[in-house]
N, C-alpha and C positions, 0 to 999 in steps of 0.2 A: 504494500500500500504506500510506503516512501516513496516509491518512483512514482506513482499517479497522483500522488498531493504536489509533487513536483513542479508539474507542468500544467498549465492550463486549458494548453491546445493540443488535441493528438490529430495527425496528419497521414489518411492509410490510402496507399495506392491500393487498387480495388483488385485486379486480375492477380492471384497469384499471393492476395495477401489476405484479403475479406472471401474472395469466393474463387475456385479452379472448376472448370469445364462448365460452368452453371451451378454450378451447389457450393454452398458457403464452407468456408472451413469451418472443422465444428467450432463451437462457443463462439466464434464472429462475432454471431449476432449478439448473444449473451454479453460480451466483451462491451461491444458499440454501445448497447442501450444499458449498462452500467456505467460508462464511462456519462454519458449525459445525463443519466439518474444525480451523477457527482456534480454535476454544475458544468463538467468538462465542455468545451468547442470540437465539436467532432467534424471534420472535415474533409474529402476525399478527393483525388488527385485518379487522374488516369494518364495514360501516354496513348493510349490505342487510339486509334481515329476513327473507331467502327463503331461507336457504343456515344450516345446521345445524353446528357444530363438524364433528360425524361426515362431513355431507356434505362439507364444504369438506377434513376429509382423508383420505376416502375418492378425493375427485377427485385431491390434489394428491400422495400417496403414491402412487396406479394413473401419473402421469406421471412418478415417478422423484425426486419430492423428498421428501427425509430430515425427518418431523416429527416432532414430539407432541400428539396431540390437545390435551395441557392448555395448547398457546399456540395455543392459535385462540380469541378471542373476539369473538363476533357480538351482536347487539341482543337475540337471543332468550334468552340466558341470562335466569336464573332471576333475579338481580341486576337492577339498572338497568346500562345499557351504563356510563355512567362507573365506576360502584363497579366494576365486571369488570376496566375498563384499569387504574386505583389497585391491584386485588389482583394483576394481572398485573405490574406493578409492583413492588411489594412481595414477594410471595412466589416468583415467577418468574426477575427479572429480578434479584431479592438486593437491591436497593435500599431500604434502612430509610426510611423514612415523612422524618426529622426529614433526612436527609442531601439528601434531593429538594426539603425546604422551607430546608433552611441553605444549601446550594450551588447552590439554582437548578437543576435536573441537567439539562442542554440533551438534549433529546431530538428526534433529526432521523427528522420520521415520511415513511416512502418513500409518496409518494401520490400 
């Protein structure tokens, strides 16, 4: 439980880390909607360019985990994928721009 009192925001790429072939790893979900039970910012990150915000939570809300569309960012946003992770940063995750560049803000990405 130190390490989750730790941090405020956990950051999980989706393929390969939440769910392989279509099915979650187990506890995933258990994991996700404990982590925001705690107050946590739960957030997700994709690289694929095949899988749509909608889709990824349509899939991952039908197996039981607690999201919000507006932290799912994938490549195909309208942005470039970096500007996407910076604004999910900043306006998501409450983190001011100058505090990420004054404090370094360690950010440990589940991948």
């Amino acid at each position: 439980m130190d390490f989750i009192n730790k941090y405020d925001t956990f950051i999980f790429d989706l393929d390969g880390t939440v769910y392989v072939e279509n099915k979650l790893i187990p506890k995933a979900d258990t994991t996700i909607n404990e982590l925001q039970d705690l107050g946590k910012n739960v957030c997700f990150v994709s690289n694929k360019t095949t899988g749509t915000p909608d889709e990824y939570y349509s899939f991952l809300t039908g197996k039981g985990v607690r999201i919000k569309k507006e932290r799912i960012i994938t490549p195909g946003f309208p942005e470039s994928f970096l500007q996407s992770v910076k604004n999910l940063l900043l306006n998501i995750c409450k983190a001011p721009d100058s505090i990420i560049r004054k404090n370094r803000m360690r950010l440990i990405w589940f991948w």
